[in-house]
N, C-alpha and C positions, 0 to 999 in steps of 0.2 A: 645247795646240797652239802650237807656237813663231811668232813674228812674220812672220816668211821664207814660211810654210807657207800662208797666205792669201792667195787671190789677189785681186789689185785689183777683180773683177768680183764678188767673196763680199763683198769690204767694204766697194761699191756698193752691194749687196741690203743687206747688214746697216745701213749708214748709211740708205738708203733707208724703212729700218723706225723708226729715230728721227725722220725728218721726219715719217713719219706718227703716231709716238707724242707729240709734242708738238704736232700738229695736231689729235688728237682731243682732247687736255684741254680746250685751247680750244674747240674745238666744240661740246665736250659743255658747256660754260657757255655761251653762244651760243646753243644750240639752247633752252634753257630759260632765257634771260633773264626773258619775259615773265611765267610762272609766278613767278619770284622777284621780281618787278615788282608783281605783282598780290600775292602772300602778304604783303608789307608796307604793301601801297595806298600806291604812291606816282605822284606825276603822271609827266605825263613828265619836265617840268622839274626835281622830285625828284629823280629816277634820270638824270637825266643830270648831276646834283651828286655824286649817287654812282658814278656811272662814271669819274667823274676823278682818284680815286681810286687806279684802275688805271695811269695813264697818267704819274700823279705818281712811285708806285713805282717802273714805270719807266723813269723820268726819274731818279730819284736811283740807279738799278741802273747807270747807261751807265758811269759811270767803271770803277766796283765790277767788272762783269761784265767789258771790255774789259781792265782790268789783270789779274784773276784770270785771265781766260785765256788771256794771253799771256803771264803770271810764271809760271804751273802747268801748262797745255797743257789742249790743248781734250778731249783722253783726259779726265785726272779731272776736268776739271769738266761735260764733260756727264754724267759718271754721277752727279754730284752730284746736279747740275741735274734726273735722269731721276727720282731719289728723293724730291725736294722738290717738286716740280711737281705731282705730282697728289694730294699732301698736301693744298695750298693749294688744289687743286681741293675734295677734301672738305671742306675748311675754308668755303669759299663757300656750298655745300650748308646745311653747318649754320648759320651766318650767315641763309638764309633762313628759320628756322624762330627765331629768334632777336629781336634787331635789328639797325636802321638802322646803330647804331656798328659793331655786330659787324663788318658789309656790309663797312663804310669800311673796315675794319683787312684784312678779307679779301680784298679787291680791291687792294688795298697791296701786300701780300704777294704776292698772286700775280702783279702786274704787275710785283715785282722779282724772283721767280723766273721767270718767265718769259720777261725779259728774260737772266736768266744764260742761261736752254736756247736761248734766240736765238740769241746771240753763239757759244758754244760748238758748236749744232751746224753752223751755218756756216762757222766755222773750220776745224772739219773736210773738211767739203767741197768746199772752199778748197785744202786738203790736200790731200786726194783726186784732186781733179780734174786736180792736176797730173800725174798718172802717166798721164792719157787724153791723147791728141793733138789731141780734139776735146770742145768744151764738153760737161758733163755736166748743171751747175748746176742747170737747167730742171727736168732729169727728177727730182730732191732735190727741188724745189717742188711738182713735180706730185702725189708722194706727200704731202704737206702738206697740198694742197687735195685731194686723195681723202681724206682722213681727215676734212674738214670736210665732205663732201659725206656719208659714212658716218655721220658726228657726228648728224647734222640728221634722217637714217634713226632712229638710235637712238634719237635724241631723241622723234622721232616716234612711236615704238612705246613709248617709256616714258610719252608725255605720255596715249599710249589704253588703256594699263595705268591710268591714273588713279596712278603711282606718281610717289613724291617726285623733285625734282633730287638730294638727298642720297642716295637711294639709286642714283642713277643714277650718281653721282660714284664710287662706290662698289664698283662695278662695272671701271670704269675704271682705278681705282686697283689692283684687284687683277688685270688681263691686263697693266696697264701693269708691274706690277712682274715676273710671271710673262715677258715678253719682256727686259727687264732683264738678269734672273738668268740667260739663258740664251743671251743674246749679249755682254752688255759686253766680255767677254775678246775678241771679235774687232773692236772701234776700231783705227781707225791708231792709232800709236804718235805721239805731237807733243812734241817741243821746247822748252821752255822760254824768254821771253826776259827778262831780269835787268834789262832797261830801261825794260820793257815801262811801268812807271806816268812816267817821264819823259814816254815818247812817246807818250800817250794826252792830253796835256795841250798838246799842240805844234801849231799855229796850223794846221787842215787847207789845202792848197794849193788851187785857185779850183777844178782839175777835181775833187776830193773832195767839193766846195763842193758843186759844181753835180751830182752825181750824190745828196748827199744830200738837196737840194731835189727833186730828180724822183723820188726814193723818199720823201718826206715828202709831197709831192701827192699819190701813188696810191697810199700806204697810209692817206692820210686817207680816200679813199673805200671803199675796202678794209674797212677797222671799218666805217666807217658800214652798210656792206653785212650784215655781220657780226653786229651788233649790232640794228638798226633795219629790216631787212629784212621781220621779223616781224609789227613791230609795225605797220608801213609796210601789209602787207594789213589788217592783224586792222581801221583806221584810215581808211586812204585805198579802198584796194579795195575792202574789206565782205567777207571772204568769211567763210563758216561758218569755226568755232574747228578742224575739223579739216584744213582748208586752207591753214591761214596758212604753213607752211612749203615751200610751192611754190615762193613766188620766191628764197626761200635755197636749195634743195635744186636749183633751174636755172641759181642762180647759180653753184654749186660744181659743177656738171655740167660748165657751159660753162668754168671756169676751170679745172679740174683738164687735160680736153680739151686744154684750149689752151697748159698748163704741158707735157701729153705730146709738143706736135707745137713747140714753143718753137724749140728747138736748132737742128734743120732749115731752119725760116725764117731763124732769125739766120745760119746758114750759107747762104745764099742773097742775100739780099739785103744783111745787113749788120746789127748791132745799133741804129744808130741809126733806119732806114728801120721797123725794127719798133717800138720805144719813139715812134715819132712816130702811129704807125696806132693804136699801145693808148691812147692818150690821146683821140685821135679819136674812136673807141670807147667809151671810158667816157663822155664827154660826153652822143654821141650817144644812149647805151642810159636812161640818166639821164631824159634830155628825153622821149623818148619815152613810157618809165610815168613819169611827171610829168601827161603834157597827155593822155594816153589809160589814166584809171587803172582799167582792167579787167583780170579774171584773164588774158585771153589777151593783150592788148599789155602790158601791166608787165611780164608773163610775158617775154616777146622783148625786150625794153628791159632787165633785168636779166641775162640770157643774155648779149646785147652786152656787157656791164656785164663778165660773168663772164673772156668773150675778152678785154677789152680790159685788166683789172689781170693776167691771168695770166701774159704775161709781162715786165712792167716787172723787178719788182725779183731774178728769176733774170739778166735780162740786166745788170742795175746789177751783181751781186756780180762774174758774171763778167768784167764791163769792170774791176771797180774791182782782182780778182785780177790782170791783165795789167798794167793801170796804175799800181798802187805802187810805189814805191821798192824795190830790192830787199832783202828781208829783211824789208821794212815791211807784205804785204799782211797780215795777219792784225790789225795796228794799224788799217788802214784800213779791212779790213772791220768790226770792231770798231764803230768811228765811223760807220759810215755806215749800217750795218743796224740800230744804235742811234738812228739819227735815224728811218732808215724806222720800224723797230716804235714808236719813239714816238707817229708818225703816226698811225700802225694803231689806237693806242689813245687817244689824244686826241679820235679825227673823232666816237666815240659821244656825247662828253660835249657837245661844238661844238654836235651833232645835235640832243641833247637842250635845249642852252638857246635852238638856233635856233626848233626846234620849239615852246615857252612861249611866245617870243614873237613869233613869226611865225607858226607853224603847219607839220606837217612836210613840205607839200610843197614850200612855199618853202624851208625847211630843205635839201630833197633837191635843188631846183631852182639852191642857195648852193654846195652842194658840187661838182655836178655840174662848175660851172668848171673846176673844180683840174683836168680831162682835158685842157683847154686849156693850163694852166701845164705839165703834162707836155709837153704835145704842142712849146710853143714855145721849153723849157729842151734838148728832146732835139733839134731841129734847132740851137740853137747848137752844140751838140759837133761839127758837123761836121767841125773840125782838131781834136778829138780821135778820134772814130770813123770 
């Protein structure tokens, strides 16, 4: 099928299907942390030594990921990205039937591929977006978080299977590859830029600044959510072992929701009016299963939780696409969603050493601020949005 031959609305759907295939690797580690948690007997403070792991990866992927897919184009390297990724995911798997080093090295790994499939599928939809009249961003997110909300499903049904995380990675890896093989041919086609490790290296300007701070605040509670949601019932709520996945599985209900209907508000009221309400949000839903920790208020408290990150960082890309220099957003999203994911994956490890030595409600109760740093980084933009 020649390039011409696709319509923007087929490579919509099609892009659409890699935010969800990079959404469920993740999830599918996520949904089974605890099991990996428990098969090494570590504390919490342990595994939250070993979560950082992830974040460190990375951290050292941002240059790596941003030059690669602005010198090579975000085409080959998300198919790269689509191959390696849930490799790393099996690699985790067997890590937990292993050890502790293993863990470390496989958490490595996969927080620097995973950082390439960051960078790379956003670039694209970056891409993309430009051929619609009107923001698409959101709706690329929301299949993100529907794949984490399915993750948590699956997860759930592998965990009353009494069946391994390895085998479940497993799984994974083989529809992930099977959807691969039978769409990559229809990616946008992207451009190469020959500067591109220059300008990844070039002092970001105050508004790049300040959009990568309000993506590093809501993706810090983002992971935590992610990660520690789990363990946050199995912990603080008490519920039976086959409930623990309620408040993940309502938080990815309420964020997926809120990634579908995204666009529309921001078209309505404004991007910033909305980045200021989702901060509010996270705060509030935080405090609430914090000081009322039962299955039905956590429950409602982590929903809020779900509305209020789902649409920060679709509205950051799409501000940050408008906002660059011309020629330069792909450099900028690069940088900035490289800060957010770093966030995303830093907040579990925070979590876990708040949690040793504080405890994780005040752990949960530490994080919860950061809705407020959203809240009063996104009303400064107002002479930018």
């Amino acid at each position: 099928m020649s390039e011409t031959s696709i319509s923007k609305q087929s490579r919509r759907v099609i892009l659409s299907g890699y935010f969800f295939y990079t959404g469920i690797c993740f999830a599918s580690w996520a949904s089974r942390i605890p099991d990996i948690k428990l098969a090494l007997g570590l504390t919490d403070a342990q595994f939250g030594g070993m979560l950082l792991f992830l974040p460190l990866g990375s951290f050292l992927g941002i240059p790596i990921s941003g030059s690669l897919t602005a010198r090579h184009g975000s085409n080959k390297m998300l198919k790269i990205a689509s191959i390696l990724y849930p490799l790393a995911l099996v690699n985790i798997g067997w890590a937990a039937n292993t050890s502790i080093f293993h863990l470390g090295v496989a958490l490595f790994i996969f927080g620097m591929i995973g950082n390439l499939f960051n960078v790379s599928v956003n670039t694209q939809a970056v891409e993309l977006a430009k051929l619609f009249e009107k923001s698409i961003i959101s709706s690329f997110h929301g299949f993100w978080s529907l794949a984490g909300f399915v993750g948590g499903l699956v997860g759930s049904y592998f965990i009353a299977q009494s069946l391994t995380p390895l085998m479940q990675f497993v799984v994974i890896l083989s529809l992930g590859y099977l959807f691969l093989i039978t769409t990559h041919q229809h990616l946008l086609h992207s451009e190469s830029n020959k500067q591109s490790l220059k300008k990844m290296w070039t002092k970001p300007t105050p508004l790049m600044f300040q959009f990568g701070l309000i993506a590093l605040s809501n993706m810090i509670c983002e992971g935590m959510m992610f990660d520690w949601s789990g363990v946050f019932y199995q912990t603080v709520v008490k519920v039976p072992e086959s409930q623990r996945t309620i408040g993940y599985i309502s938080f990815m209900a309420c964020m997926t929701t809120g990634r579908m209907i995204a666009d529309a508000l921001i078209n309505y009221w404004g991007p910033r009016k909305q980045l200021m309400l989702s901060g509010l949000l996270v705060t509030l839903g935080l405090i609430i299963a914090i000081l009322y920790p039962s299955i039905y208020t956590s429950t409602i408290g982590f929903m809020l939780v779900g509305f209020g990150v789902s649409s920060v960082i679709p509205t950051i890309y799409g501000s940050v696409g408008k906002s660059a220099e011309p020629g330069q957003a792909s450099i900028a999203l690069a940088s900035v969603s490289s800060i957010g994911f770093f966030g995303f994956l830093i907040g579990p490890p925070i979590v876990g050493f708040l949690s040793g030595a504080l405890g994780l409600r005040w752990a949960f109760l530490t994080i919860s601020m950061l809705g407020l740093v959203t809240f009063i980084q996104s009303y400064r933009l107002k002479k930018y949005l």
